[in-house]
C-alpha positions in Angstrom: -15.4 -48.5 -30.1 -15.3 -50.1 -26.7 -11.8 -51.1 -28.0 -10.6 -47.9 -28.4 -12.5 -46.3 -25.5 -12.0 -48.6 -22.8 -8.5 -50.2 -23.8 -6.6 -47.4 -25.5 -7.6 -44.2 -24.5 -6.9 -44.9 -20.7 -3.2 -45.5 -21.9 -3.0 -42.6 -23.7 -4.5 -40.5 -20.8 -1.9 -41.9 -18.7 0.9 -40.8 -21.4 -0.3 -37.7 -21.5 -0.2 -37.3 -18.1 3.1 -38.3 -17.2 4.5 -36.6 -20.5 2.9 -33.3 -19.7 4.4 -33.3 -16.2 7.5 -33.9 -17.8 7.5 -31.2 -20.0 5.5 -28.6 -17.5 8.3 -29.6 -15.4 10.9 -29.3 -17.8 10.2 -26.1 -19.8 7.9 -24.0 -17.5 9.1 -24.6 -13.8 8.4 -21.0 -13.1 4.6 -21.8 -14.1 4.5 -24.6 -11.6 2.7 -22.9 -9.1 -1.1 -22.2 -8.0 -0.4 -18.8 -9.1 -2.1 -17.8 -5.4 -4.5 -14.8 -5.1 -5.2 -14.8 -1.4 -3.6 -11.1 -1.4 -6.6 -10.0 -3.9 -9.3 -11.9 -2.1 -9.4 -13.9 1.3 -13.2 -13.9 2.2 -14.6 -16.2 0.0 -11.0 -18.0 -0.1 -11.3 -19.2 3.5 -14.9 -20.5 2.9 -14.7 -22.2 -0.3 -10.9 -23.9 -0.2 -11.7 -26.0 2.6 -14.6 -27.4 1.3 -13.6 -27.5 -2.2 -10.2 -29.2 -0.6 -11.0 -31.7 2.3 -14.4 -32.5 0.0 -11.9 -33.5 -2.8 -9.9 -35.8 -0.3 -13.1 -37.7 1.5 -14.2 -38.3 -3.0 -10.5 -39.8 -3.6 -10.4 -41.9 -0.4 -14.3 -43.0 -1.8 -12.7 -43.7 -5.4 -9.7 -45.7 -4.0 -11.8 -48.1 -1.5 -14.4 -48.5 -4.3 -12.3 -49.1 -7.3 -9.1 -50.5 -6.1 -10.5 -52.8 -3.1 -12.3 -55.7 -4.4 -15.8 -56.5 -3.0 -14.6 -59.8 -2.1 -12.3 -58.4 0.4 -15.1 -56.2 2.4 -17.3 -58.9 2.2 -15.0 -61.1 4.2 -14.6 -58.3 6.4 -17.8 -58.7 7.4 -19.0 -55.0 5.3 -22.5 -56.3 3.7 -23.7 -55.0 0.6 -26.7 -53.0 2.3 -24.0 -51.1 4.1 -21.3 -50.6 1.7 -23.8 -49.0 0.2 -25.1 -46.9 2.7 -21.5 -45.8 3.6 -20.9 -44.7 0.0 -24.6 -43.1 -0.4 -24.4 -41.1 2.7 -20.5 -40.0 3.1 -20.4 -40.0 -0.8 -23.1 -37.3 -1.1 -22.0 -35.1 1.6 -18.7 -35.4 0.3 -19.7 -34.4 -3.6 -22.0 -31.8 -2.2 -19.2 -30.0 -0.2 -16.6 -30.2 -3.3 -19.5 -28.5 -5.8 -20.5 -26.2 -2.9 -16.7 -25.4 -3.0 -15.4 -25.0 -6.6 -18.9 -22.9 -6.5 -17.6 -20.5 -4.6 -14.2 -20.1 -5.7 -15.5 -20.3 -9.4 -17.7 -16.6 -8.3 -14.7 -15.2 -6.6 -12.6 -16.3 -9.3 -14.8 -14.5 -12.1 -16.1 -11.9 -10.2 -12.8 -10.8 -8.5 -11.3 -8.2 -11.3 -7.3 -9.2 -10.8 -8.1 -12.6 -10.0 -9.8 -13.4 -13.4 -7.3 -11.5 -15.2 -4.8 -13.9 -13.9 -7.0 -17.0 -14.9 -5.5 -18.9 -17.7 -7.5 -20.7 -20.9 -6.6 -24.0 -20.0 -7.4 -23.2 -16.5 -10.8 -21.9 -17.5 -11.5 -25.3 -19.2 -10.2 -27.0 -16.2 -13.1 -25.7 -14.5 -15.9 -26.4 -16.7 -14.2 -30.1 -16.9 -13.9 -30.4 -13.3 -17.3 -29.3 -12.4 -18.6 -31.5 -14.5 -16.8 -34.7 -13.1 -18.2 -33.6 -9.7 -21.8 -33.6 -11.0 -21.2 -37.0 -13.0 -20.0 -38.2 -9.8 -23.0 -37.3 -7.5 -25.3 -38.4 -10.2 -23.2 -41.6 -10.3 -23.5 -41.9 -6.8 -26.7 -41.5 -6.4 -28.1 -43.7 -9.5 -25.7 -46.6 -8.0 -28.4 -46.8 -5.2 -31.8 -45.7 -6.6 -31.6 -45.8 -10.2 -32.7 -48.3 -12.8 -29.5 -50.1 -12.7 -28.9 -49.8 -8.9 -28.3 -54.0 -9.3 -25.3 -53.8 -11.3 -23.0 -51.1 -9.5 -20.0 -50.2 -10.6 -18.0 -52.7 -7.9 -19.3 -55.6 -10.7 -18.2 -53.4 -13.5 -16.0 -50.6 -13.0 -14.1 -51.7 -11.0 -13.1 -55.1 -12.1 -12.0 -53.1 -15.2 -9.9 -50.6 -13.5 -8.1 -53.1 -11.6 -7.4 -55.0 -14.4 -5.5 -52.1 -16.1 -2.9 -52.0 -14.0 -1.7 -55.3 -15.4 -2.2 -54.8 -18.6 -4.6 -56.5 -19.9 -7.9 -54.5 -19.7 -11.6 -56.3 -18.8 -12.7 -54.2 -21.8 -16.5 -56.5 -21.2 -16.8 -55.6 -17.9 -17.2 -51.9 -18.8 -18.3 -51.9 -21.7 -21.3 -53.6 -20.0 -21.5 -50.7 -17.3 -24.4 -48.1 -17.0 -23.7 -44.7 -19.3 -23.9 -42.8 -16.3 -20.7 -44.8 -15.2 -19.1 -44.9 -18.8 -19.8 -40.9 -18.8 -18.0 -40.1 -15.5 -15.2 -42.1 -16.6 -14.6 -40.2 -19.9 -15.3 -37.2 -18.0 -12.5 -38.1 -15.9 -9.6 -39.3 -18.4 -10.2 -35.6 -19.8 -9.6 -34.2 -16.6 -6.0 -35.9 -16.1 -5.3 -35.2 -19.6 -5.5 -31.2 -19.0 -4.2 -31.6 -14.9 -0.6 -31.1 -16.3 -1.5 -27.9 -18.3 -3.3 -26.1 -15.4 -2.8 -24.5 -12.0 -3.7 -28.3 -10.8 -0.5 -29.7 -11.4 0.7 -27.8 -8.0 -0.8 -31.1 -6.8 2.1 -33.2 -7.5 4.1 -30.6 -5.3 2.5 -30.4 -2.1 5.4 -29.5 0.6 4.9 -32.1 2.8 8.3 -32.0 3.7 7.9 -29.1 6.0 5.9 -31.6 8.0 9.6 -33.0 8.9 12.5 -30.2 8.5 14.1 -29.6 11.5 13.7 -26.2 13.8 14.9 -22.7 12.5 16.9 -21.1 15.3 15.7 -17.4 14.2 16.3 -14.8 17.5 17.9 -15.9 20.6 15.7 -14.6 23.4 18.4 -13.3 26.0 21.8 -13.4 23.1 23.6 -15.8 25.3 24.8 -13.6 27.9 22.9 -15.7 31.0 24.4 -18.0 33.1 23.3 -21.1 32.1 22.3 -20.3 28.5 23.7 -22.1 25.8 24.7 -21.2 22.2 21.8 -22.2 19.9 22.7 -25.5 17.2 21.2 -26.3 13.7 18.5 -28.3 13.5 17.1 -30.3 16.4 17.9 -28.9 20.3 16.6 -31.0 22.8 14.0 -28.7 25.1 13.6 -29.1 28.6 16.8 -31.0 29.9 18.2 -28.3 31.8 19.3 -24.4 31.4 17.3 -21.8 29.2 17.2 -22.6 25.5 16.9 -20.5 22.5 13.4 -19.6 21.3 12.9 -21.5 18.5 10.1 -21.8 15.5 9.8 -23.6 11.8 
């Protein structure tokens, strides 16, 4: 059972990942969306996204220093035990509590919001219960890492070792299998989770437009139409501003 649980099954999760964004991206582009309802409800919107989102983003950059940088490495950057700890205790909690408090909120707006459930999917209403989960897995994870009956043998020892150790194929299946349940648990929890992300509204995720970040200007409205001395004709993408003569009014 360890075998197939901690040796197999995280190779199929990732197949079924990449697969399914194949095939999402393939056969349902249209689909590929986070089918927004902002126009049927912003109030609740504006207070649970940004906890549900920047939460989510303080719990991945927790998960990557935890699981992909050794403890060997913090140590010998001087990061004791007692404090790596503390660090993951403290900014850890806040960070799970803000994501539940989050997904809380837009899970009530979602299901009490008439045209806004209607437009929730089945697979997205699994996502949910599968999601929330992971978060509670993940505090109580968090938390039993410290103070619970196993708080000697954290995940770093375990975990971690055995995540690493995927990525070149040849998994520490020991080193998990000899993890806490609550640990084993949260992991399952989360394989399931990637294996539905391609089927939801969380594969918008892979298509965050980080390139408008970098396009150049739009030259939209000329503010005086070129017809003062000293104006110049507006150009495509970037204008220098400030060198000299009025400039077209320009905006991304």
């Amino acid at each position: 059972m360890d075998t197939l649980l901690w040796g197999v099954l995280p190779y199929v999760m990732v197949a079924i990942l990449i697969g399914g964004l194949v095939w999402r991206y393939k056969y349902d582009q249209f689909g590929w969306t986070t089918r927004s309802s902002q126009l049927y409800e912003s109030r609740l919107l504006r207070i649970g996204s940004p906890l549900f989102h920047f939460g989510l983003l303080v719990v991945i950059v927790g998960h990557f220093g935890g699981l992909v940088i050794p403890k060997s490495w913090t140590a010998a950057a001087g990061v004791s035990d007692e404090l790596y700890h503390l660090l993951a205790l403290s900014l850890g909690t806040v960070a799970g509590v803000a994501t539940l408090a989050g997904i809380a909120i837009l899970i009530y707006r979602r299901r009490t919001t008439g045209p806004v459930f209607m437009a929730t999917t089945r697979n997205d209403k699994l996502m949910y219960v599968v999601l929330v989960a992971a978060i509670v897995a993940g505090l109580s994870t968090t938390v039993l890492s410290v103070i619970g009956p196993h708080s000697d043998q954290t995940y770093r020892d375990t975990v971690s070792p055995w995540f690493r150790s995927l990525f070149y194929l040849s998994p520490k299946i020991a080193d998990m299998a000899a993890a806490p349940l609550a640990f084993k648990i949260h992991t399952l929890i989360g394989m399931l989770l990637f294996c539905l992300w391609p089927f939801t509204r969380l594969v918008h995720a892979f298509t965050a437009p980080l390139h408008y970040l970098f396009r150049p200007y739009i030259v939209y409205r000329s503010r005086d139409g070129g017809q003062h001395p000293g104006s110049t004709a507006g150009h495509r993408g970037w204008d220098p501003v400030g060198t000299g003569g009025r400039r077209p009014s320009k905006s991304r």
